[in-house]
C-alpha positions in Angstrom: 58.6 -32.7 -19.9 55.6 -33.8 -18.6 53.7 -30.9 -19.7 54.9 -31.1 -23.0 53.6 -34.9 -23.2 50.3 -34.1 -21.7 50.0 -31.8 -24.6 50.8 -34.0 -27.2 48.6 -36.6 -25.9 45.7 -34.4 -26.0 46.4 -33.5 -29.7 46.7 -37.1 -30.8 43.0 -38.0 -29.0 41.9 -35.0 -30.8 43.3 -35.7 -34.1 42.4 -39.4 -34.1 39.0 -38.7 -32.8 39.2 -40.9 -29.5 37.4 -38.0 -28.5 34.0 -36.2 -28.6 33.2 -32.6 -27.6 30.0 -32.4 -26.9 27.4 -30.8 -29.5 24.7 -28.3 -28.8 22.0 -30.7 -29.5 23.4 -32.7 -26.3 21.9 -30.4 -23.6 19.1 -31.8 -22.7 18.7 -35.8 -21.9 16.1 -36.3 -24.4 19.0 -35.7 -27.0 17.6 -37.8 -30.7 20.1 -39.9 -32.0 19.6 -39.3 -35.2 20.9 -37.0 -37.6 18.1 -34.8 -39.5 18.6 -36.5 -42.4 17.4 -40.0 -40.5 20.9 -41.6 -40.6 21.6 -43.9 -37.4 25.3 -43.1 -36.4 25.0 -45.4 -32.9 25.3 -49.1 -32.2 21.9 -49.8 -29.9 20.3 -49.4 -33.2 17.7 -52.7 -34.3 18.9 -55.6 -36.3 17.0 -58.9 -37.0 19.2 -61.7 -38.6 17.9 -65.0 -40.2 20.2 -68.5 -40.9 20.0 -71.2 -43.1 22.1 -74.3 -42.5 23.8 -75.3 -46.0 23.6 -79.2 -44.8 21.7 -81.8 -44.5 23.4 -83.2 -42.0 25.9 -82.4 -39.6 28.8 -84.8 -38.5 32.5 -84.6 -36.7 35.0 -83.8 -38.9 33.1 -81.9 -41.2 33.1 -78.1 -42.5 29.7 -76.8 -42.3 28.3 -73.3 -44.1 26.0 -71.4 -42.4 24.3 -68.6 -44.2 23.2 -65.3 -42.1 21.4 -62.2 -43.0 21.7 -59.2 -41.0 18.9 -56.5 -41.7 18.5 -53.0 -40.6 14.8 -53.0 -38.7 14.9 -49.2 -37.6 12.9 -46.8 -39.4 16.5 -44.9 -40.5 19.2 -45.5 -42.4 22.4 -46.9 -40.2 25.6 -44.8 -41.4 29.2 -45.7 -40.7 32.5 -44.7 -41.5 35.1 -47.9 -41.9 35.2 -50.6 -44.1 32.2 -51.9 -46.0 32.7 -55.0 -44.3 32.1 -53.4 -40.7 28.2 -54.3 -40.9 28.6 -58.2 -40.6 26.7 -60.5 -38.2 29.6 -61.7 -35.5 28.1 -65.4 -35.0 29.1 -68.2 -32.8 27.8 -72.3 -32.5 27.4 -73.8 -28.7 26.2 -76.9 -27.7 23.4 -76.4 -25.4 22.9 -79.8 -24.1 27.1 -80.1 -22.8 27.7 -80.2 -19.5 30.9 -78.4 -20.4 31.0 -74.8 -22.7 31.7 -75.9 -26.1 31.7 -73.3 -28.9 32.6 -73.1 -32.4 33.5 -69.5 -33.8 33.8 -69.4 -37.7 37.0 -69.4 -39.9 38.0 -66.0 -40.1 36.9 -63.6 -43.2 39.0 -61.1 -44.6 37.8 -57.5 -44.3 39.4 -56.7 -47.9 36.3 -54.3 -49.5 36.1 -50.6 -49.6 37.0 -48.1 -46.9 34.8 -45.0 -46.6 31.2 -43.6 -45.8 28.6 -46.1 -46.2 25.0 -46.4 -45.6 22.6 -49.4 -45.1 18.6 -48.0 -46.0 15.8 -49.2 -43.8 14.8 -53.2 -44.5 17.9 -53.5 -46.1 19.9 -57.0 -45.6 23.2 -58.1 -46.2 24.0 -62.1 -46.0 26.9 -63.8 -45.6 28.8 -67.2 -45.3 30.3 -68.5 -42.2 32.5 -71.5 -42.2 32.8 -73.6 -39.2 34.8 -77.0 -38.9 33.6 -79.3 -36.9 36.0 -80.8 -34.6 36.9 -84.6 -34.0 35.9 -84.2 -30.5 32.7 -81.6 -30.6 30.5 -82.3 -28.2 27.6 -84.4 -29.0 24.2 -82.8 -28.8 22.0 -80.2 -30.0 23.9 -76.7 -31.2 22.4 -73.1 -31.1 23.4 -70.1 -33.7 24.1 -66.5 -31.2 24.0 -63.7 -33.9 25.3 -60.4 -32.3 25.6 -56.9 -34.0 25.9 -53.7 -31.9 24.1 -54.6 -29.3 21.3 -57.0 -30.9 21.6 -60.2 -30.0 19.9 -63.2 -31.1 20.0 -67.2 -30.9 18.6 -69.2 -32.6 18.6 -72.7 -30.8 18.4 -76.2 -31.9 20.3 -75.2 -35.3 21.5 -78.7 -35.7 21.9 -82.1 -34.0 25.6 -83.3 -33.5 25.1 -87.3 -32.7 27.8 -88.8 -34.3 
């Protein structure tokens, strides 16, 4: 019995691809991660992101839009399989001058576009809306933007001022 569920085990990792045998290009530790068509298949690849705050102002109680682009910066293409919406900026608010941790994630997005193959070319951007409402009780005091994708991470501090 136990045989028999080893077995299958194995055959689902296979068949879902959770995974990887290794490939003959892996033998030595200088292995490019690249494909020879210049398509970046990993996450450590290089993103920059930019924001712009769609307010004026910023108070308690409000909803605020925040607009991101994420850009590819490496010198190939980054390739995924998934959904379209897979190569979106993951972005939180925190106050940087509480004494507590305060943060603010976004209201959720649907991922509702196209599954399959995609591609984003060198240079290329995609920006996006975040929505974040603003609390009652926020903490008062100066808020920074963390942008994340892969393993890029950016902030971007003093985004706005929260004094009322």
């Amino acid at each position: 019995m136990k045989r028999i569920f080893s077995i299958l085990l194995i055959l689902t990792f296979l068949l879902t691809g959770c995974t990887v045998l290794p490939s003959e290009k892996e033998s030595d530790s200088s292995y490019d991660d690249t494909t020879d068509m210049g398509i970046q298949q990993i996450d450590d690849a290089d993103f920059g992101f930019s924001y712009q705050v769609m307010s004026d102002s910023v108070e308690r109680g409000e909803r605020v839009r925040i607009s991101v682009d994420l850009t590819n910066q490496q010198n190939v293409s980054y390739a995924w399989e998934g959904p379209y919406s897979f190569f979106r900026a993951n972005v939180k608010l925190v106050c940087v001058d509480s004494d507590n941790s305060f943060t603010l994630s976004p209201e959720p997005t649907a991922d509702t576009d196209d599954f399959g193959k995609h591609e984003i070319a060198p240079g290329e951007k995609r920006s996006f809306s975040y929505y974040f409402n603003i609390p009652a009780d926020a903490e008062l005091g100066s808020y920074s933007l963390i942008c994340s994708f892969g393993e890029t991470v950016k902030e971007f501090k003093h985004v706005f001022e929260l004094d009322k």
